[in-house]
C-alpha positions in Angstrom: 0.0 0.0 0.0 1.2 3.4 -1.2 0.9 5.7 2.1 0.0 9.6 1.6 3.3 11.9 1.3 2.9 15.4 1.7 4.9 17.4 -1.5 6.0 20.9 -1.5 4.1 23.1 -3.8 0.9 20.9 -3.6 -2.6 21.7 -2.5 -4.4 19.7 0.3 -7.2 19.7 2.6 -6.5 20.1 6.1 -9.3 19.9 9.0 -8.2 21.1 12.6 -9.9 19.3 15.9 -11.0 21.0 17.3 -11.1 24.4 15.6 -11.6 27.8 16.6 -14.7 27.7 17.9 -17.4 24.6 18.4 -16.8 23.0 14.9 -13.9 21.8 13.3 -11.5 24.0 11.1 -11.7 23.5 7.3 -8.6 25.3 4.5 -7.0 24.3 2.0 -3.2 24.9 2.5 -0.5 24.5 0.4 2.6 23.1 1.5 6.3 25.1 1.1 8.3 23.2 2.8 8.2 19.4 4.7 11.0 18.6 6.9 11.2 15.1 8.7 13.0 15.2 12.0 16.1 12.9 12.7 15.0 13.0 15.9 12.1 10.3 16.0 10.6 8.3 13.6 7.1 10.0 12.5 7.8 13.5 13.4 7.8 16.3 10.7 8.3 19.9 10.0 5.8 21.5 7.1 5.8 25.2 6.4 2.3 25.9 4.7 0.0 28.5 3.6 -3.1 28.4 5.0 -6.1 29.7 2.5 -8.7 30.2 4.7 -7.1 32.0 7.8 -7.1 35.9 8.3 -5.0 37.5 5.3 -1.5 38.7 6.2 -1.1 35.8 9.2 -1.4 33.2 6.7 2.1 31.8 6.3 2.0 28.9 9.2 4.5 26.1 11.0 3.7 23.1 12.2 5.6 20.0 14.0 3.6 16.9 13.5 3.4 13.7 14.8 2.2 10.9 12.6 -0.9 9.3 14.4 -2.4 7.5 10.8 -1.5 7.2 7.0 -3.7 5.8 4.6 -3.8 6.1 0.9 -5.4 9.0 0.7 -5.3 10.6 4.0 -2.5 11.6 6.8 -4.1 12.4 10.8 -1.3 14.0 13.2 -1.1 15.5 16.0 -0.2 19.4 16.6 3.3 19.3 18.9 2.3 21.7 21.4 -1.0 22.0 21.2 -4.0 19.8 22.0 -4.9 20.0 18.1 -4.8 17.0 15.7 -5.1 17.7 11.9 -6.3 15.3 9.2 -4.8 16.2 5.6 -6.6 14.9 2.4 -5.5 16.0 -1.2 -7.3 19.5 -2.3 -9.7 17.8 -5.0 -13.0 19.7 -6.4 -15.2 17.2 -4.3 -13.3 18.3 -1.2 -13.9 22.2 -2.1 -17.4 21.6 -2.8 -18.3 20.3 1.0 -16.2 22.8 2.5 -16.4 26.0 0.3 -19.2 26.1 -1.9 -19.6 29.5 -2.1 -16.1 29.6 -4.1 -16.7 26.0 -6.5 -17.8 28.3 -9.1 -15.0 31.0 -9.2 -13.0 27.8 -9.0 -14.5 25.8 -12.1 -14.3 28.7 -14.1 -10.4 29.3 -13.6 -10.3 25.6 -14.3 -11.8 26.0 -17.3 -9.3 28.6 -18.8 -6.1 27.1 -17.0 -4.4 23.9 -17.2 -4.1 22.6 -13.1 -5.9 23.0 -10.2 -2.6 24.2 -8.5 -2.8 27.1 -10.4 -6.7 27.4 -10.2 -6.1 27.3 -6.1 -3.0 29.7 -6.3 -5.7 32.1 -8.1 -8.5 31.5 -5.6 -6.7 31.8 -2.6 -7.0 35.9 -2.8 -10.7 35.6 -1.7 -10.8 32.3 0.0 -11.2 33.2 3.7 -13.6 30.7 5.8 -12.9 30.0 9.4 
């Protein structure tokens, strides 16, 4: 079984538990940078941008521990924080459950682009959902 490997430059989904307020935390982020730690087997570093958070604070840090891998799906817990984070790849599906309001900005980039990478890099100016 292929397990689910976070790449720099790529899009995923990423829910928070718990989140911010009584529900869980929804964004997609994009990862810049994924550092695994000598230190312990199943700890990383990922540097990410986080789409839906407040504009300006968006750039973000985490250290993860590995709790779960699956195909198409990675759950870790937040070092320092009583967080846990499930990441999932960024697909069309995903967007439509979280961020309807923004599908149809999203299709019709889609439609005049080649990638979704590029169609989220686009989006991400007005994508701001907590």
């Amino acid at each position: 079984m292929t397990r689910f490997t976070l790449e720099k430059g790529k899009w995923y989904g990423m829910t928070m538990y718990p989140g911010y307020g009584d529900t869980a935390y929804h964004s997609p982020i994009r990862v810049k940078d994924v550092r695994p730690l000598k230190s312990g087997a199943g700890w990383i570093d990922i540097d990410f941008f986080n789409a839906a958070y407040a504009q300006g604070v968006q750039d973000f840090t985490y250290r993860l521990r590995m709790l779960k891998r699956g195909e198409q799906y990675m759950l870790a817990a937040i070092e320092e924080m009583d967080r846990a984070i499930s990441l999932v790849p960024c697909s069309l599906g995903w967007m439509k459950k979280y961020f309807p309001d923004q599908v149809p900005r999203l299709t019709d980039i889609m439609e005049n682009m080649a990638g979704f990478a590029v169609a989220m890099d686009r989006l991400t100016s007005s994508c701001h959902h907590q």
